[in-house]
C-alpha positions in Angstrom: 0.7 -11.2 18.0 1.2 -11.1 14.1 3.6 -13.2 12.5 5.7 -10.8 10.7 6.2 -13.8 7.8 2.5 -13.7 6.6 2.4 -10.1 6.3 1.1 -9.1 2.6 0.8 -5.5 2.8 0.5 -2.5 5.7 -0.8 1.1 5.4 0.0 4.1 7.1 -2.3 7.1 7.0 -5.0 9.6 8.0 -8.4 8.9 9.0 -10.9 8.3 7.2 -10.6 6.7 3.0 -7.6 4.1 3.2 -7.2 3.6 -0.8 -3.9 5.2 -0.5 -4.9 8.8 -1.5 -4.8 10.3 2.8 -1.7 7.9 3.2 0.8 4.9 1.9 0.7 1.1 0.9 3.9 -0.8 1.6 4.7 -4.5 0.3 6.3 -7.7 1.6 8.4 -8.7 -1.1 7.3 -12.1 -1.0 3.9 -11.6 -1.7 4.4 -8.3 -4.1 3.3 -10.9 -7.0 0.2 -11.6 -4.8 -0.6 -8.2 -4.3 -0.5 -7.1 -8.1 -2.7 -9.6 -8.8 -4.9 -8.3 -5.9 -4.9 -4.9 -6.6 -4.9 -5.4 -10.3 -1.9 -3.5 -11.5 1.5 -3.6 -11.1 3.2 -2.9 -7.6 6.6 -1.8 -8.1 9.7 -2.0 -6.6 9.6 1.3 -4.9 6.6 0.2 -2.9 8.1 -2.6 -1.4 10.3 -2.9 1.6 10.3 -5.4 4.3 12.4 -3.6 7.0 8.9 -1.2 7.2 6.6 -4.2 7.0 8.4 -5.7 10.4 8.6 -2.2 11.6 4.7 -1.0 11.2 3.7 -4.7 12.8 5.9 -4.2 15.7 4.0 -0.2 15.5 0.9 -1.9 16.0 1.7 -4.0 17.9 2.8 -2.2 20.5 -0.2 0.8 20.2 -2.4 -2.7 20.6 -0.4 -3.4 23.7 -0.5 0.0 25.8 -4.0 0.7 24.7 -3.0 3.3 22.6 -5.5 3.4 20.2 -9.1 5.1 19.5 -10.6 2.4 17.9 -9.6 -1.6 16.2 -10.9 -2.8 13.5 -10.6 -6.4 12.3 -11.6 -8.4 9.6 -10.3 -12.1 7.8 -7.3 -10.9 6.1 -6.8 -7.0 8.0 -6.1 -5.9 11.1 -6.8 -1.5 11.8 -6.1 0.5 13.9 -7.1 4.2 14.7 -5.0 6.3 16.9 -5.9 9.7 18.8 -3.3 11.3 16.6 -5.5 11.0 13.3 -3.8 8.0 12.0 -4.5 5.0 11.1 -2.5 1.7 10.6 -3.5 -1.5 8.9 -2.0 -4.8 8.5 -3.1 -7.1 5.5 -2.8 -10.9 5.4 -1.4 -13.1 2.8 -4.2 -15.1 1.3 
């Protein structure tokens, strides 16, 4: 569904504000430049990883896939999802 390769960013958190204060950012390491610039000060190196960028797309993924999930939500360059567990996920999109 996602190709792993253009993923910028994913989150991982409770419902509800995603700004990273209910749950956590982590980067591709590819595009960590691209996100600082984004975000507008510094990402570090302890916030990205690429081992859990593949592994919260294949996450989604899947929930996406058996219908787990309470609600999508999609946009240009994010894909959401809500579970039934009080989570959500989000994959971000390299410009």
């Amino acid at each position: 569904m996602f190709n792993p390769d253009r993923v910028r960013a994913v989150y991982s958190g409770r419902k509800g504000c995603m700004c990273g204060c209910k749950g956590k950012y982590t980067y591709a390491k590819q595009f960590q430049a691209e996100a600082t610039e984004n975000r507008g000060y510094q990402v570090t190196d302890d916030e990205v990883n690429d081992r859990v960028v593949r592994q919260m797309v294949a996450k989604v993924e899947k929930f996406v896939r058996e219908g787990q999930v309470d609600e999508v939500m999609v946009d240009s360059d994010w894909f959401a999802v809500d579970m039934e567990n009080d989570r959500t996920y989000c994959v971000y999109f390299a410009d």
